[in-house]
C-alpha positions as a Python dict, from the first residue, in 0.01 Angstrom:
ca = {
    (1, 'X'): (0, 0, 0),
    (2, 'X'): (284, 328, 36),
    (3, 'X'): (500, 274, -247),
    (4, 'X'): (890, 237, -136),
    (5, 'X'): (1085, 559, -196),
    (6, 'X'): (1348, 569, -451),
    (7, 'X'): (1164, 234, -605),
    (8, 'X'): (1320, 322, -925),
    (9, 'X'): (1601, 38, -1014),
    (10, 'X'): (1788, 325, -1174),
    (11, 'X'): (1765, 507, -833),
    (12, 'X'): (1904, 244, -611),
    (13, 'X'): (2193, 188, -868),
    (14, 'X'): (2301, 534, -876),
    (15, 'X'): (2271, 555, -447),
    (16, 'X'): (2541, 250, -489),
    (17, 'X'): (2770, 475, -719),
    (18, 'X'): (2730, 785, -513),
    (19, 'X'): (2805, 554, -162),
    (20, 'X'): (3130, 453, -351),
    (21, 'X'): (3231, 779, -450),
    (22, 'X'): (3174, 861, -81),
    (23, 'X'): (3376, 591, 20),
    (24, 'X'): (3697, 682, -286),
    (25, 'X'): (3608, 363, -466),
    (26, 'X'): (3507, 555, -797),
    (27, 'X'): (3636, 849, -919),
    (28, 'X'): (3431, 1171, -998),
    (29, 'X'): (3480, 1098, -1397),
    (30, 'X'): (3402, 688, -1305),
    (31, 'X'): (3055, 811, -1190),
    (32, 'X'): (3002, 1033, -1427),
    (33, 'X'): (3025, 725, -1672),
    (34, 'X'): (2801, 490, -1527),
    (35, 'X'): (2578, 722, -1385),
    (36, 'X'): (2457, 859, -1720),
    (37, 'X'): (2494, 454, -1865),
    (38, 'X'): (2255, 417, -1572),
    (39, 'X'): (1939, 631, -1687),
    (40, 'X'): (1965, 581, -1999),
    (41, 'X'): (1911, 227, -1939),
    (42, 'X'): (1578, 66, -2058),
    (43, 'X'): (1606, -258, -1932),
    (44, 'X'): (1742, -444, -1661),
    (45, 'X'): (2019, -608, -1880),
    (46, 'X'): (2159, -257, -1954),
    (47, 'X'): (2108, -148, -1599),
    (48, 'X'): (2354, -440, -1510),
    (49, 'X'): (2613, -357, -1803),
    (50, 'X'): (2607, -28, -1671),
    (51, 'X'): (2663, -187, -1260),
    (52, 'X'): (2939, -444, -1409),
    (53, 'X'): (3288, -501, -1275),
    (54, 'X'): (3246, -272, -944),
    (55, 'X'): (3389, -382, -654),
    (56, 'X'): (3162, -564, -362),
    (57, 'X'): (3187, -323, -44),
    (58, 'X'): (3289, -510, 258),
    (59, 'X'): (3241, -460, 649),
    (60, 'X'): (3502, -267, 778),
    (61, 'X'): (3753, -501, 905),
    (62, 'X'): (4129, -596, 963),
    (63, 'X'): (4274, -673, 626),
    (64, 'X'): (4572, -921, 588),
    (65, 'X'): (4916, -749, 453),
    (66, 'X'): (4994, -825, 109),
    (67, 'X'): (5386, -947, 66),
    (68, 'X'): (5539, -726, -99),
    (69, 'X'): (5835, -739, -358),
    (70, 'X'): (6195, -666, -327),
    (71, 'X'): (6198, -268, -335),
    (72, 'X'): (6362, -156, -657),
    (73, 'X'): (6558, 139, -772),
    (74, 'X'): (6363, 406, -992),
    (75, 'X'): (6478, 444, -1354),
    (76, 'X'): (6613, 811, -1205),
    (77, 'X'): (6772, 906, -881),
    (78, 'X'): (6640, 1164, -830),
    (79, 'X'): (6268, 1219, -824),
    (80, 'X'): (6062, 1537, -836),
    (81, 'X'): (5701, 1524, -658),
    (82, 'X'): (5512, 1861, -677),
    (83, 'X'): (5159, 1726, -541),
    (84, 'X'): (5188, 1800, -159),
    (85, 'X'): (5244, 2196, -349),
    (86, 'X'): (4974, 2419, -240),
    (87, 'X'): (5143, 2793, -346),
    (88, 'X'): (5277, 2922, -692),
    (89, 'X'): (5417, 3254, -744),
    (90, 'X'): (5470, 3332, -1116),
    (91, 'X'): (5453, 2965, -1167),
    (92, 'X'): (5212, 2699, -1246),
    (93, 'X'): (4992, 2461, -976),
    (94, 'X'): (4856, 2151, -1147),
    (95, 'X'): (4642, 1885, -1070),
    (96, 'X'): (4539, 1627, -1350),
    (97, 'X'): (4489, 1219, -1356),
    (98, 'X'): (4378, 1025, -1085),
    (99, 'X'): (4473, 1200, -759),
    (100, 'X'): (4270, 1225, -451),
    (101, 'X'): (4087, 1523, -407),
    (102, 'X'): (4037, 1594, 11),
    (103, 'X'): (3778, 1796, 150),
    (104, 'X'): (3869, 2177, 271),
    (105, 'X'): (4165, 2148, -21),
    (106, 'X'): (4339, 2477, -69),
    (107, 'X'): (4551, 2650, -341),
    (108, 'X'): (4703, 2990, -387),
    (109, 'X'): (4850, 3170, -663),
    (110, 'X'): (5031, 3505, -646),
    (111, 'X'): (5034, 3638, -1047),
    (112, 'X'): (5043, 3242, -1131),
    (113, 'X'): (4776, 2953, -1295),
    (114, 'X'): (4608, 2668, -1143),
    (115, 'X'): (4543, 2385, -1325),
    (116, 'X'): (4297, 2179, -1214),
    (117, 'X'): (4151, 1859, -1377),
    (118, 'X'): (3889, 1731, -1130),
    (119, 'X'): (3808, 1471, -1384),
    (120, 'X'): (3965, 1137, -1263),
    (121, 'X'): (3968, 1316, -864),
    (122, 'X'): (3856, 1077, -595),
    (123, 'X'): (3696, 1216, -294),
    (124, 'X'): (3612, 1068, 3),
    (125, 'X'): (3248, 1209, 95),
    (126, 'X'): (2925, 1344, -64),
    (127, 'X'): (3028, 1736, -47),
    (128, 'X'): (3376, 1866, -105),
    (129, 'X'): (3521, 2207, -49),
    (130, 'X'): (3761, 2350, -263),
    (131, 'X'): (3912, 2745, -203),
    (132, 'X'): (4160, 2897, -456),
    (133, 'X'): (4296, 3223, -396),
    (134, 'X'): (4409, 3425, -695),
    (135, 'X'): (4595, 3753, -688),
    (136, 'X'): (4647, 3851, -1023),
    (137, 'X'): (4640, 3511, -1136),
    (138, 'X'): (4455, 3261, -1331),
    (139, 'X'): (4289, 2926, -1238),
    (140, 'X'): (4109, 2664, -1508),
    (141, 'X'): (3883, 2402, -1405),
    (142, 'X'): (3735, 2080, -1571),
    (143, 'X'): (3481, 1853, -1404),
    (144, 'X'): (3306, 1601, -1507),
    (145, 'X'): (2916, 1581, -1618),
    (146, 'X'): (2671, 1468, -1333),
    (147, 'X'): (2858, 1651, -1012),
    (148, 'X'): (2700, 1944, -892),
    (149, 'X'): (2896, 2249, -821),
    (150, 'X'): (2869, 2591, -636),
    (151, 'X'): (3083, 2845, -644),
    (152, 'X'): (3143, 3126, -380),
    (153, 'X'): (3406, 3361, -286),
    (154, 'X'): (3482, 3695, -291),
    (155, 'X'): (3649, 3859, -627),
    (156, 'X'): (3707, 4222, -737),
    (157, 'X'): (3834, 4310, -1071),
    (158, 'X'): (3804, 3946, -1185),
    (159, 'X'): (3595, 3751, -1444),
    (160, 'X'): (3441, 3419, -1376),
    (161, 'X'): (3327, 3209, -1700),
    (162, 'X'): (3168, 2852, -1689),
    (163, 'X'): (3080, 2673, -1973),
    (164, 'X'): (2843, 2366, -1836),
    (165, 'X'): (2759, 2238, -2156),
    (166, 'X'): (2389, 2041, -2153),
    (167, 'X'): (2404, 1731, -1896),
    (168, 'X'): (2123, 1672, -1620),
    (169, 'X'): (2193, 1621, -1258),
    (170, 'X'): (2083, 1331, -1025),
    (171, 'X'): (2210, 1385, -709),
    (172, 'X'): (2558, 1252, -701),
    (173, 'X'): (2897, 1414, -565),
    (174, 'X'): (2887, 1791, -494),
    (175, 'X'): (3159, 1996, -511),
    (176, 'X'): (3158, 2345, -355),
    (177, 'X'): (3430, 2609, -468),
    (178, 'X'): (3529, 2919, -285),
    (179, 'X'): (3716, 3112, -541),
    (180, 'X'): (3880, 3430, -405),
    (181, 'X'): (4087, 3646, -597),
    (182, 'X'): (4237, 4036, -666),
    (183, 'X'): (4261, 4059, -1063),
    (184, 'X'): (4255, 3722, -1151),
    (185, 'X'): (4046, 3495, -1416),
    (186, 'X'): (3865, 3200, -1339),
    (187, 'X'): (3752, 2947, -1599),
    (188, 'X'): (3545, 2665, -1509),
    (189, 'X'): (3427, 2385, -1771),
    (190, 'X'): (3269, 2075, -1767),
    (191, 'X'): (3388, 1846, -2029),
    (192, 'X'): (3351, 1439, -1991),
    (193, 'X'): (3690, 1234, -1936),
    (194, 'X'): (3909, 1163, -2250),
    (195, 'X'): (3762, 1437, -2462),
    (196, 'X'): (3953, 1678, -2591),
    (197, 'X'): (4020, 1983, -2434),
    (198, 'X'): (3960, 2284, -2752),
    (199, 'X'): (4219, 2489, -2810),
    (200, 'X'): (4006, 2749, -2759),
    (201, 'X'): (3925, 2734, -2380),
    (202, 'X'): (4316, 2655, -2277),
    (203, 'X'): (4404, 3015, -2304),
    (204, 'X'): (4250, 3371, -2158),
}
């Protein structure tokens, strides 16, 4: 008898998570989590601690409208929201929490930093394209442990340092970064969700 492919309980449990990180039902840092809760499980028990509380995927279908409440006025009048920003000159892009991370997702930076905390991100498919362009200016990048990254571009007179850490890779999302840039410095580190970031990697 041909043994099933990816027979492996742990297998078919992490082809769940990535199919809901495909779908934005888990973030990149949410799969991280369970994914590594996943093969370190030794029995089925801890394989369904480690598959608890996720949502049950649906057919795609109409949806009835929630009601919703009486709109109410913000504590301020005035609201500032910088997220739709994709340029910074001498001034600071960031991207941190849960925000949705889309796939050919661009930001530029004339003699400026980006910020960005891919951490709690929520994409929408297996492979994601990032491109930063940096003219004399700096980008840092955390990710979480279990996504698979490449990184491309072009760069002259810049430096590129990634600290990975020690984590192993199961498939999962994959992320690919095209970093361009004319004098600038590009830090990329993978660091699990709520740790702390050391003092020593926030500055160049």
């Amino acid at each position: 008898m041909t043994q099933e492919p990816y027979a492996d309980p742990r297998a078919l449990a992490q082809q769940r998570l990535e199919a809901m990180v495909g779908r934005g039902e888990l973030s990149l840092a949410e799969f991280s989590d369970r994914a590594a809760k996943i093969w370190s499980a030794t029995c089925p028990a801890e394989l369904e601690v480690a598959l608890s509380g996720l949502p049950i995927h649906r057919a795609a279908g109409p949806t009835p409208t929630p009601a919703q409440p009486p709109a109410t006025r913000p504590a301020g009048a005035i609201t500032v929201d910088e997220s739709q920003k994709k340029t910074s000159v001498f001034d600071t892009l960031k991207r941190e929490g849960r925000w949705s991370l889309p796939d050919d997702y661009r930001l530029t930076s004339w003699m400026g930093e980006i910020y960005l905390d891919a951490r709690e991100a929520v994409v929408d498919r297996p492979r994601t394209h990032i491109q930063l362009d940096l003219w004399a200016a700096n980008a840092k990048i955390l990710l979480p442990p279990g996504v698979s990254v490449a990184v491309t571009g072009n760069r002259t007179w810049s430096e590129l340092k990634i600290d990975e850490g020690r984590y192993d890779i199961r498939g999962g999302p994959h992320l690919d970064f095209e970093i361009n840039g004319f004098m600038a410095g590009v830090k990329i580190k993978i660091l699990a969700a709520g740790e702390r970031i050391p003092k020593t990697w926030k500055w160049f």
